[in-house]
C-alpha positions in Angstrom: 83.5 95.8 93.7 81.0 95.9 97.0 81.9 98.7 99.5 84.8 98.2 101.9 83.8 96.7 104.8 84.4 98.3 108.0 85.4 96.7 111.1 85.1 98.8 114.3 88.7 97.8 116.0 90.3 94.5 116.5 88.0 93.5 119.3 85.3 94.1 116.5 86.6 91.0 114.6 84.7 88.7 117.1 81.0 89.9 115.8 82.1 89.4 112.4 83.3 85.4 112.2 81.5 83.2 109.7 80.7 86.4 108.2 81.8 87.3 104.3 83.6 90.4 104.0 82.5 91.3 100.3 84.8 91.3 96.9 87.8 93.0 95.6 88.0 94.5 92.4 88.5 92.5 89.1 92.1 93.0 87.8 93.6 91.7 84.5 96.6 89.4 85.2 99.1 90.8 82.3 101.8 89.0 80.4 104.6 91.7 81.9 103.1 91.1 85.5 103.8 87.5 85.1 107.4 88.5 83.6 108.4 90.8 86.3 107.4 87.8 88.8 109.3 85.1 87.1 112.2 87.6 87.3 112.4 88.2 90.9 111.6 84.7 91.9 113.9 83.2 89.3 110.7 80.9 88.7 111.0 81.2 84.3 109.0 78.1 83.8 108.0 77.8 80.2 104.3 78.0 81.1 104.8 81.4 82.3 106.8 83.4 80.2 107.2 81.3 76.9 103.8 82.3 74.7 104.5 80.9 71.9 104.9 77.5 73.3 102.9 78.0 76.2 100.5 78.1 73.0 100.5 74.7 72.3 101.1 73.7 76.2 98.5 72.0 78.5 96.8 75.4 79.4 96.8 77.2 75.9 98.3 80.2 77.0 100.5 81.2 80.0 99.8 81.2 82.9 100.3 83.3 86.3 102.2 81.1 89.1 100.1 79.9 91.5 102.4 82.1 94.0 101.7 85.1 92.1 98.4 84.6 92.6 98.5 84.0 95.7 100.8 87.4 96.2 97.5 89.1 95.0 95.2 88.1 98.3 97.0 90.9 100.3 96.2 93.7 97.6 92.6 92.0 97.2 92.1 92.0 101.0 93.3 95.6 101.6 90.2 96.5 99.1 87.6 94.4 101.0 88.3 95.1 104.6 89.8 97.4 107.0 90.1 97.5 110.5 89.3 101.3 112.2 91.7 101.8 115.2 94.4 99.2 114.4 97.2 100.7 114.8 98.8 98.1 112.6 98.1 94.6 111.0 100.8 91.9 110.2 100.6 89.2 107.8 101.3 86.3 110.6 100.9 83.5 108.1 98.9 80.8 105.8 97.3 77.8 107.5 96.3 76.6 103.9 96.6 77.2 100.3 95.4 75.7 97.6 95.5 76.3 93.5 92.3 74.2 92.0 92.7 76.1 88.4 95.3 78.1 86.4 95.2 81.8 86.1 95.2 82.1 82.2 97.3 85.6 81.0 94.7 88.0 80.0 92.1 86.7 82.4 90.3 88.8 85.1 90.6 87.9 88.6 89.2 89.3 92.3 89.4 87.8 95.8 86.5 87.0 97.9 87.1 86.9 101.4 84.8 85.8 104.7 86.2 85.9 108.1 86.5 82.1 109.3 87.9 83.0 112.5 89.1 86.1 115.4 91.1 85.1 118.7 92.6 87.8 121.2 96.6 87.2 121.2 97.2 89.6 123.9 97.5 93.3 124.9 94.7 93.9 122.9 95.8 92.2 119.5 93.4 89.6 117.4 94.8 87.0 115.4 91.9 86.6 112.2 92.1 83.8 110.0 90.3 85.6 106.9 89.3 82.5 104.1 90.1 84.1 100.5 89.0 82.6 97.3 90.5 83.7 94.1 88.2 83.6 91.6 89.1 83.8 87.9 86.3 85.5 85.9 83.6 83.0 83.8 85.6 79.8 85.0 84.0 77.1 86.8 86.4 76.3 90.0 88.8 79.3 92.3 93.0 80.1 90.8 93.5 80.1 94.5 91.8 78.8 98.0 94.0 80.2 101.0 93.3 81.0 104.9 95.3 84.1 105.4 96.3 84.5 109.6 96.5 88.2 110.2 97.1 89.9 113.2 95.4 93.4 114.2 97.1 95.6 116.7 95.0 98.4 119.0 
């Protein structure tokens, strides 16, 4: 994992677009983490929590839902980046997601993240759209391509 990045208050956004922000940590994406989230989404899907058929499915193994993986970008981002002097920062949205590759059980992932854009929203608040990459350890494409909209107030 590369140092946290710093950012010196919302305005401090601006100086940093086009800029990457670094890398998270590699975590291991477990076959009870992908239980627990089929659970509270109701999404059961074979592929996720059936390994013994998922076995002989299209991936090999199961898999993590694409959602889940997606879920991950705020704990990947929170390791990569913080804002001194926000008072608070709000998940405003997703201008676009994307899953290229599955996200095997058992794999290793981490987030990469570089600040595509910062505007001022008022009373001191920037909007940053912060372009993530999941990245899945040893394989060739990203589990997950997003734009995360997050908004930082003073």
């Amino acid at each position: 994992m590369s140092a946290q990045t710093a950012i010196d208050g919302p305005a401090g956004l601006h100086a940093l677009v086009g800029s990457p922000l670094g890398s998270s940590a590699w975590m291991t994406i477990e076959q009870p983490d992908v239980d627990s989230f089929a659970a509270v989404t109701r999404d059961e899907q074979w592929i996720h929590v059936d390994p013994e058929r998922a076995a002989a499915g299209p991936f090999g193994s199961t898999i993590a839902h694409g959602y889940l993986t997606l879920s991950l970008c705020s704990h990947f981002l929170e390791q990569i980046f913080r804002v001194d002097g926000a008072a608070m920062a709000v998940n405003y949205g997703l201008n676009r997601v994307r899953f290229p590759a599955p996200v095997p059980v058992g794999a290793r992932v981490r987030g990469n993240a570089t600040l595509a854009a910062a505007k001022d929203v008022g009373g001191g608040a920037v909007e940053a759209a912060v372009a993530v990459e999941v990245e899945v350890e040893g394989a060739p494409k990203p589990a997950c391509v997003a734009e995360a909209v997050i908004r930082f107030y003073p």
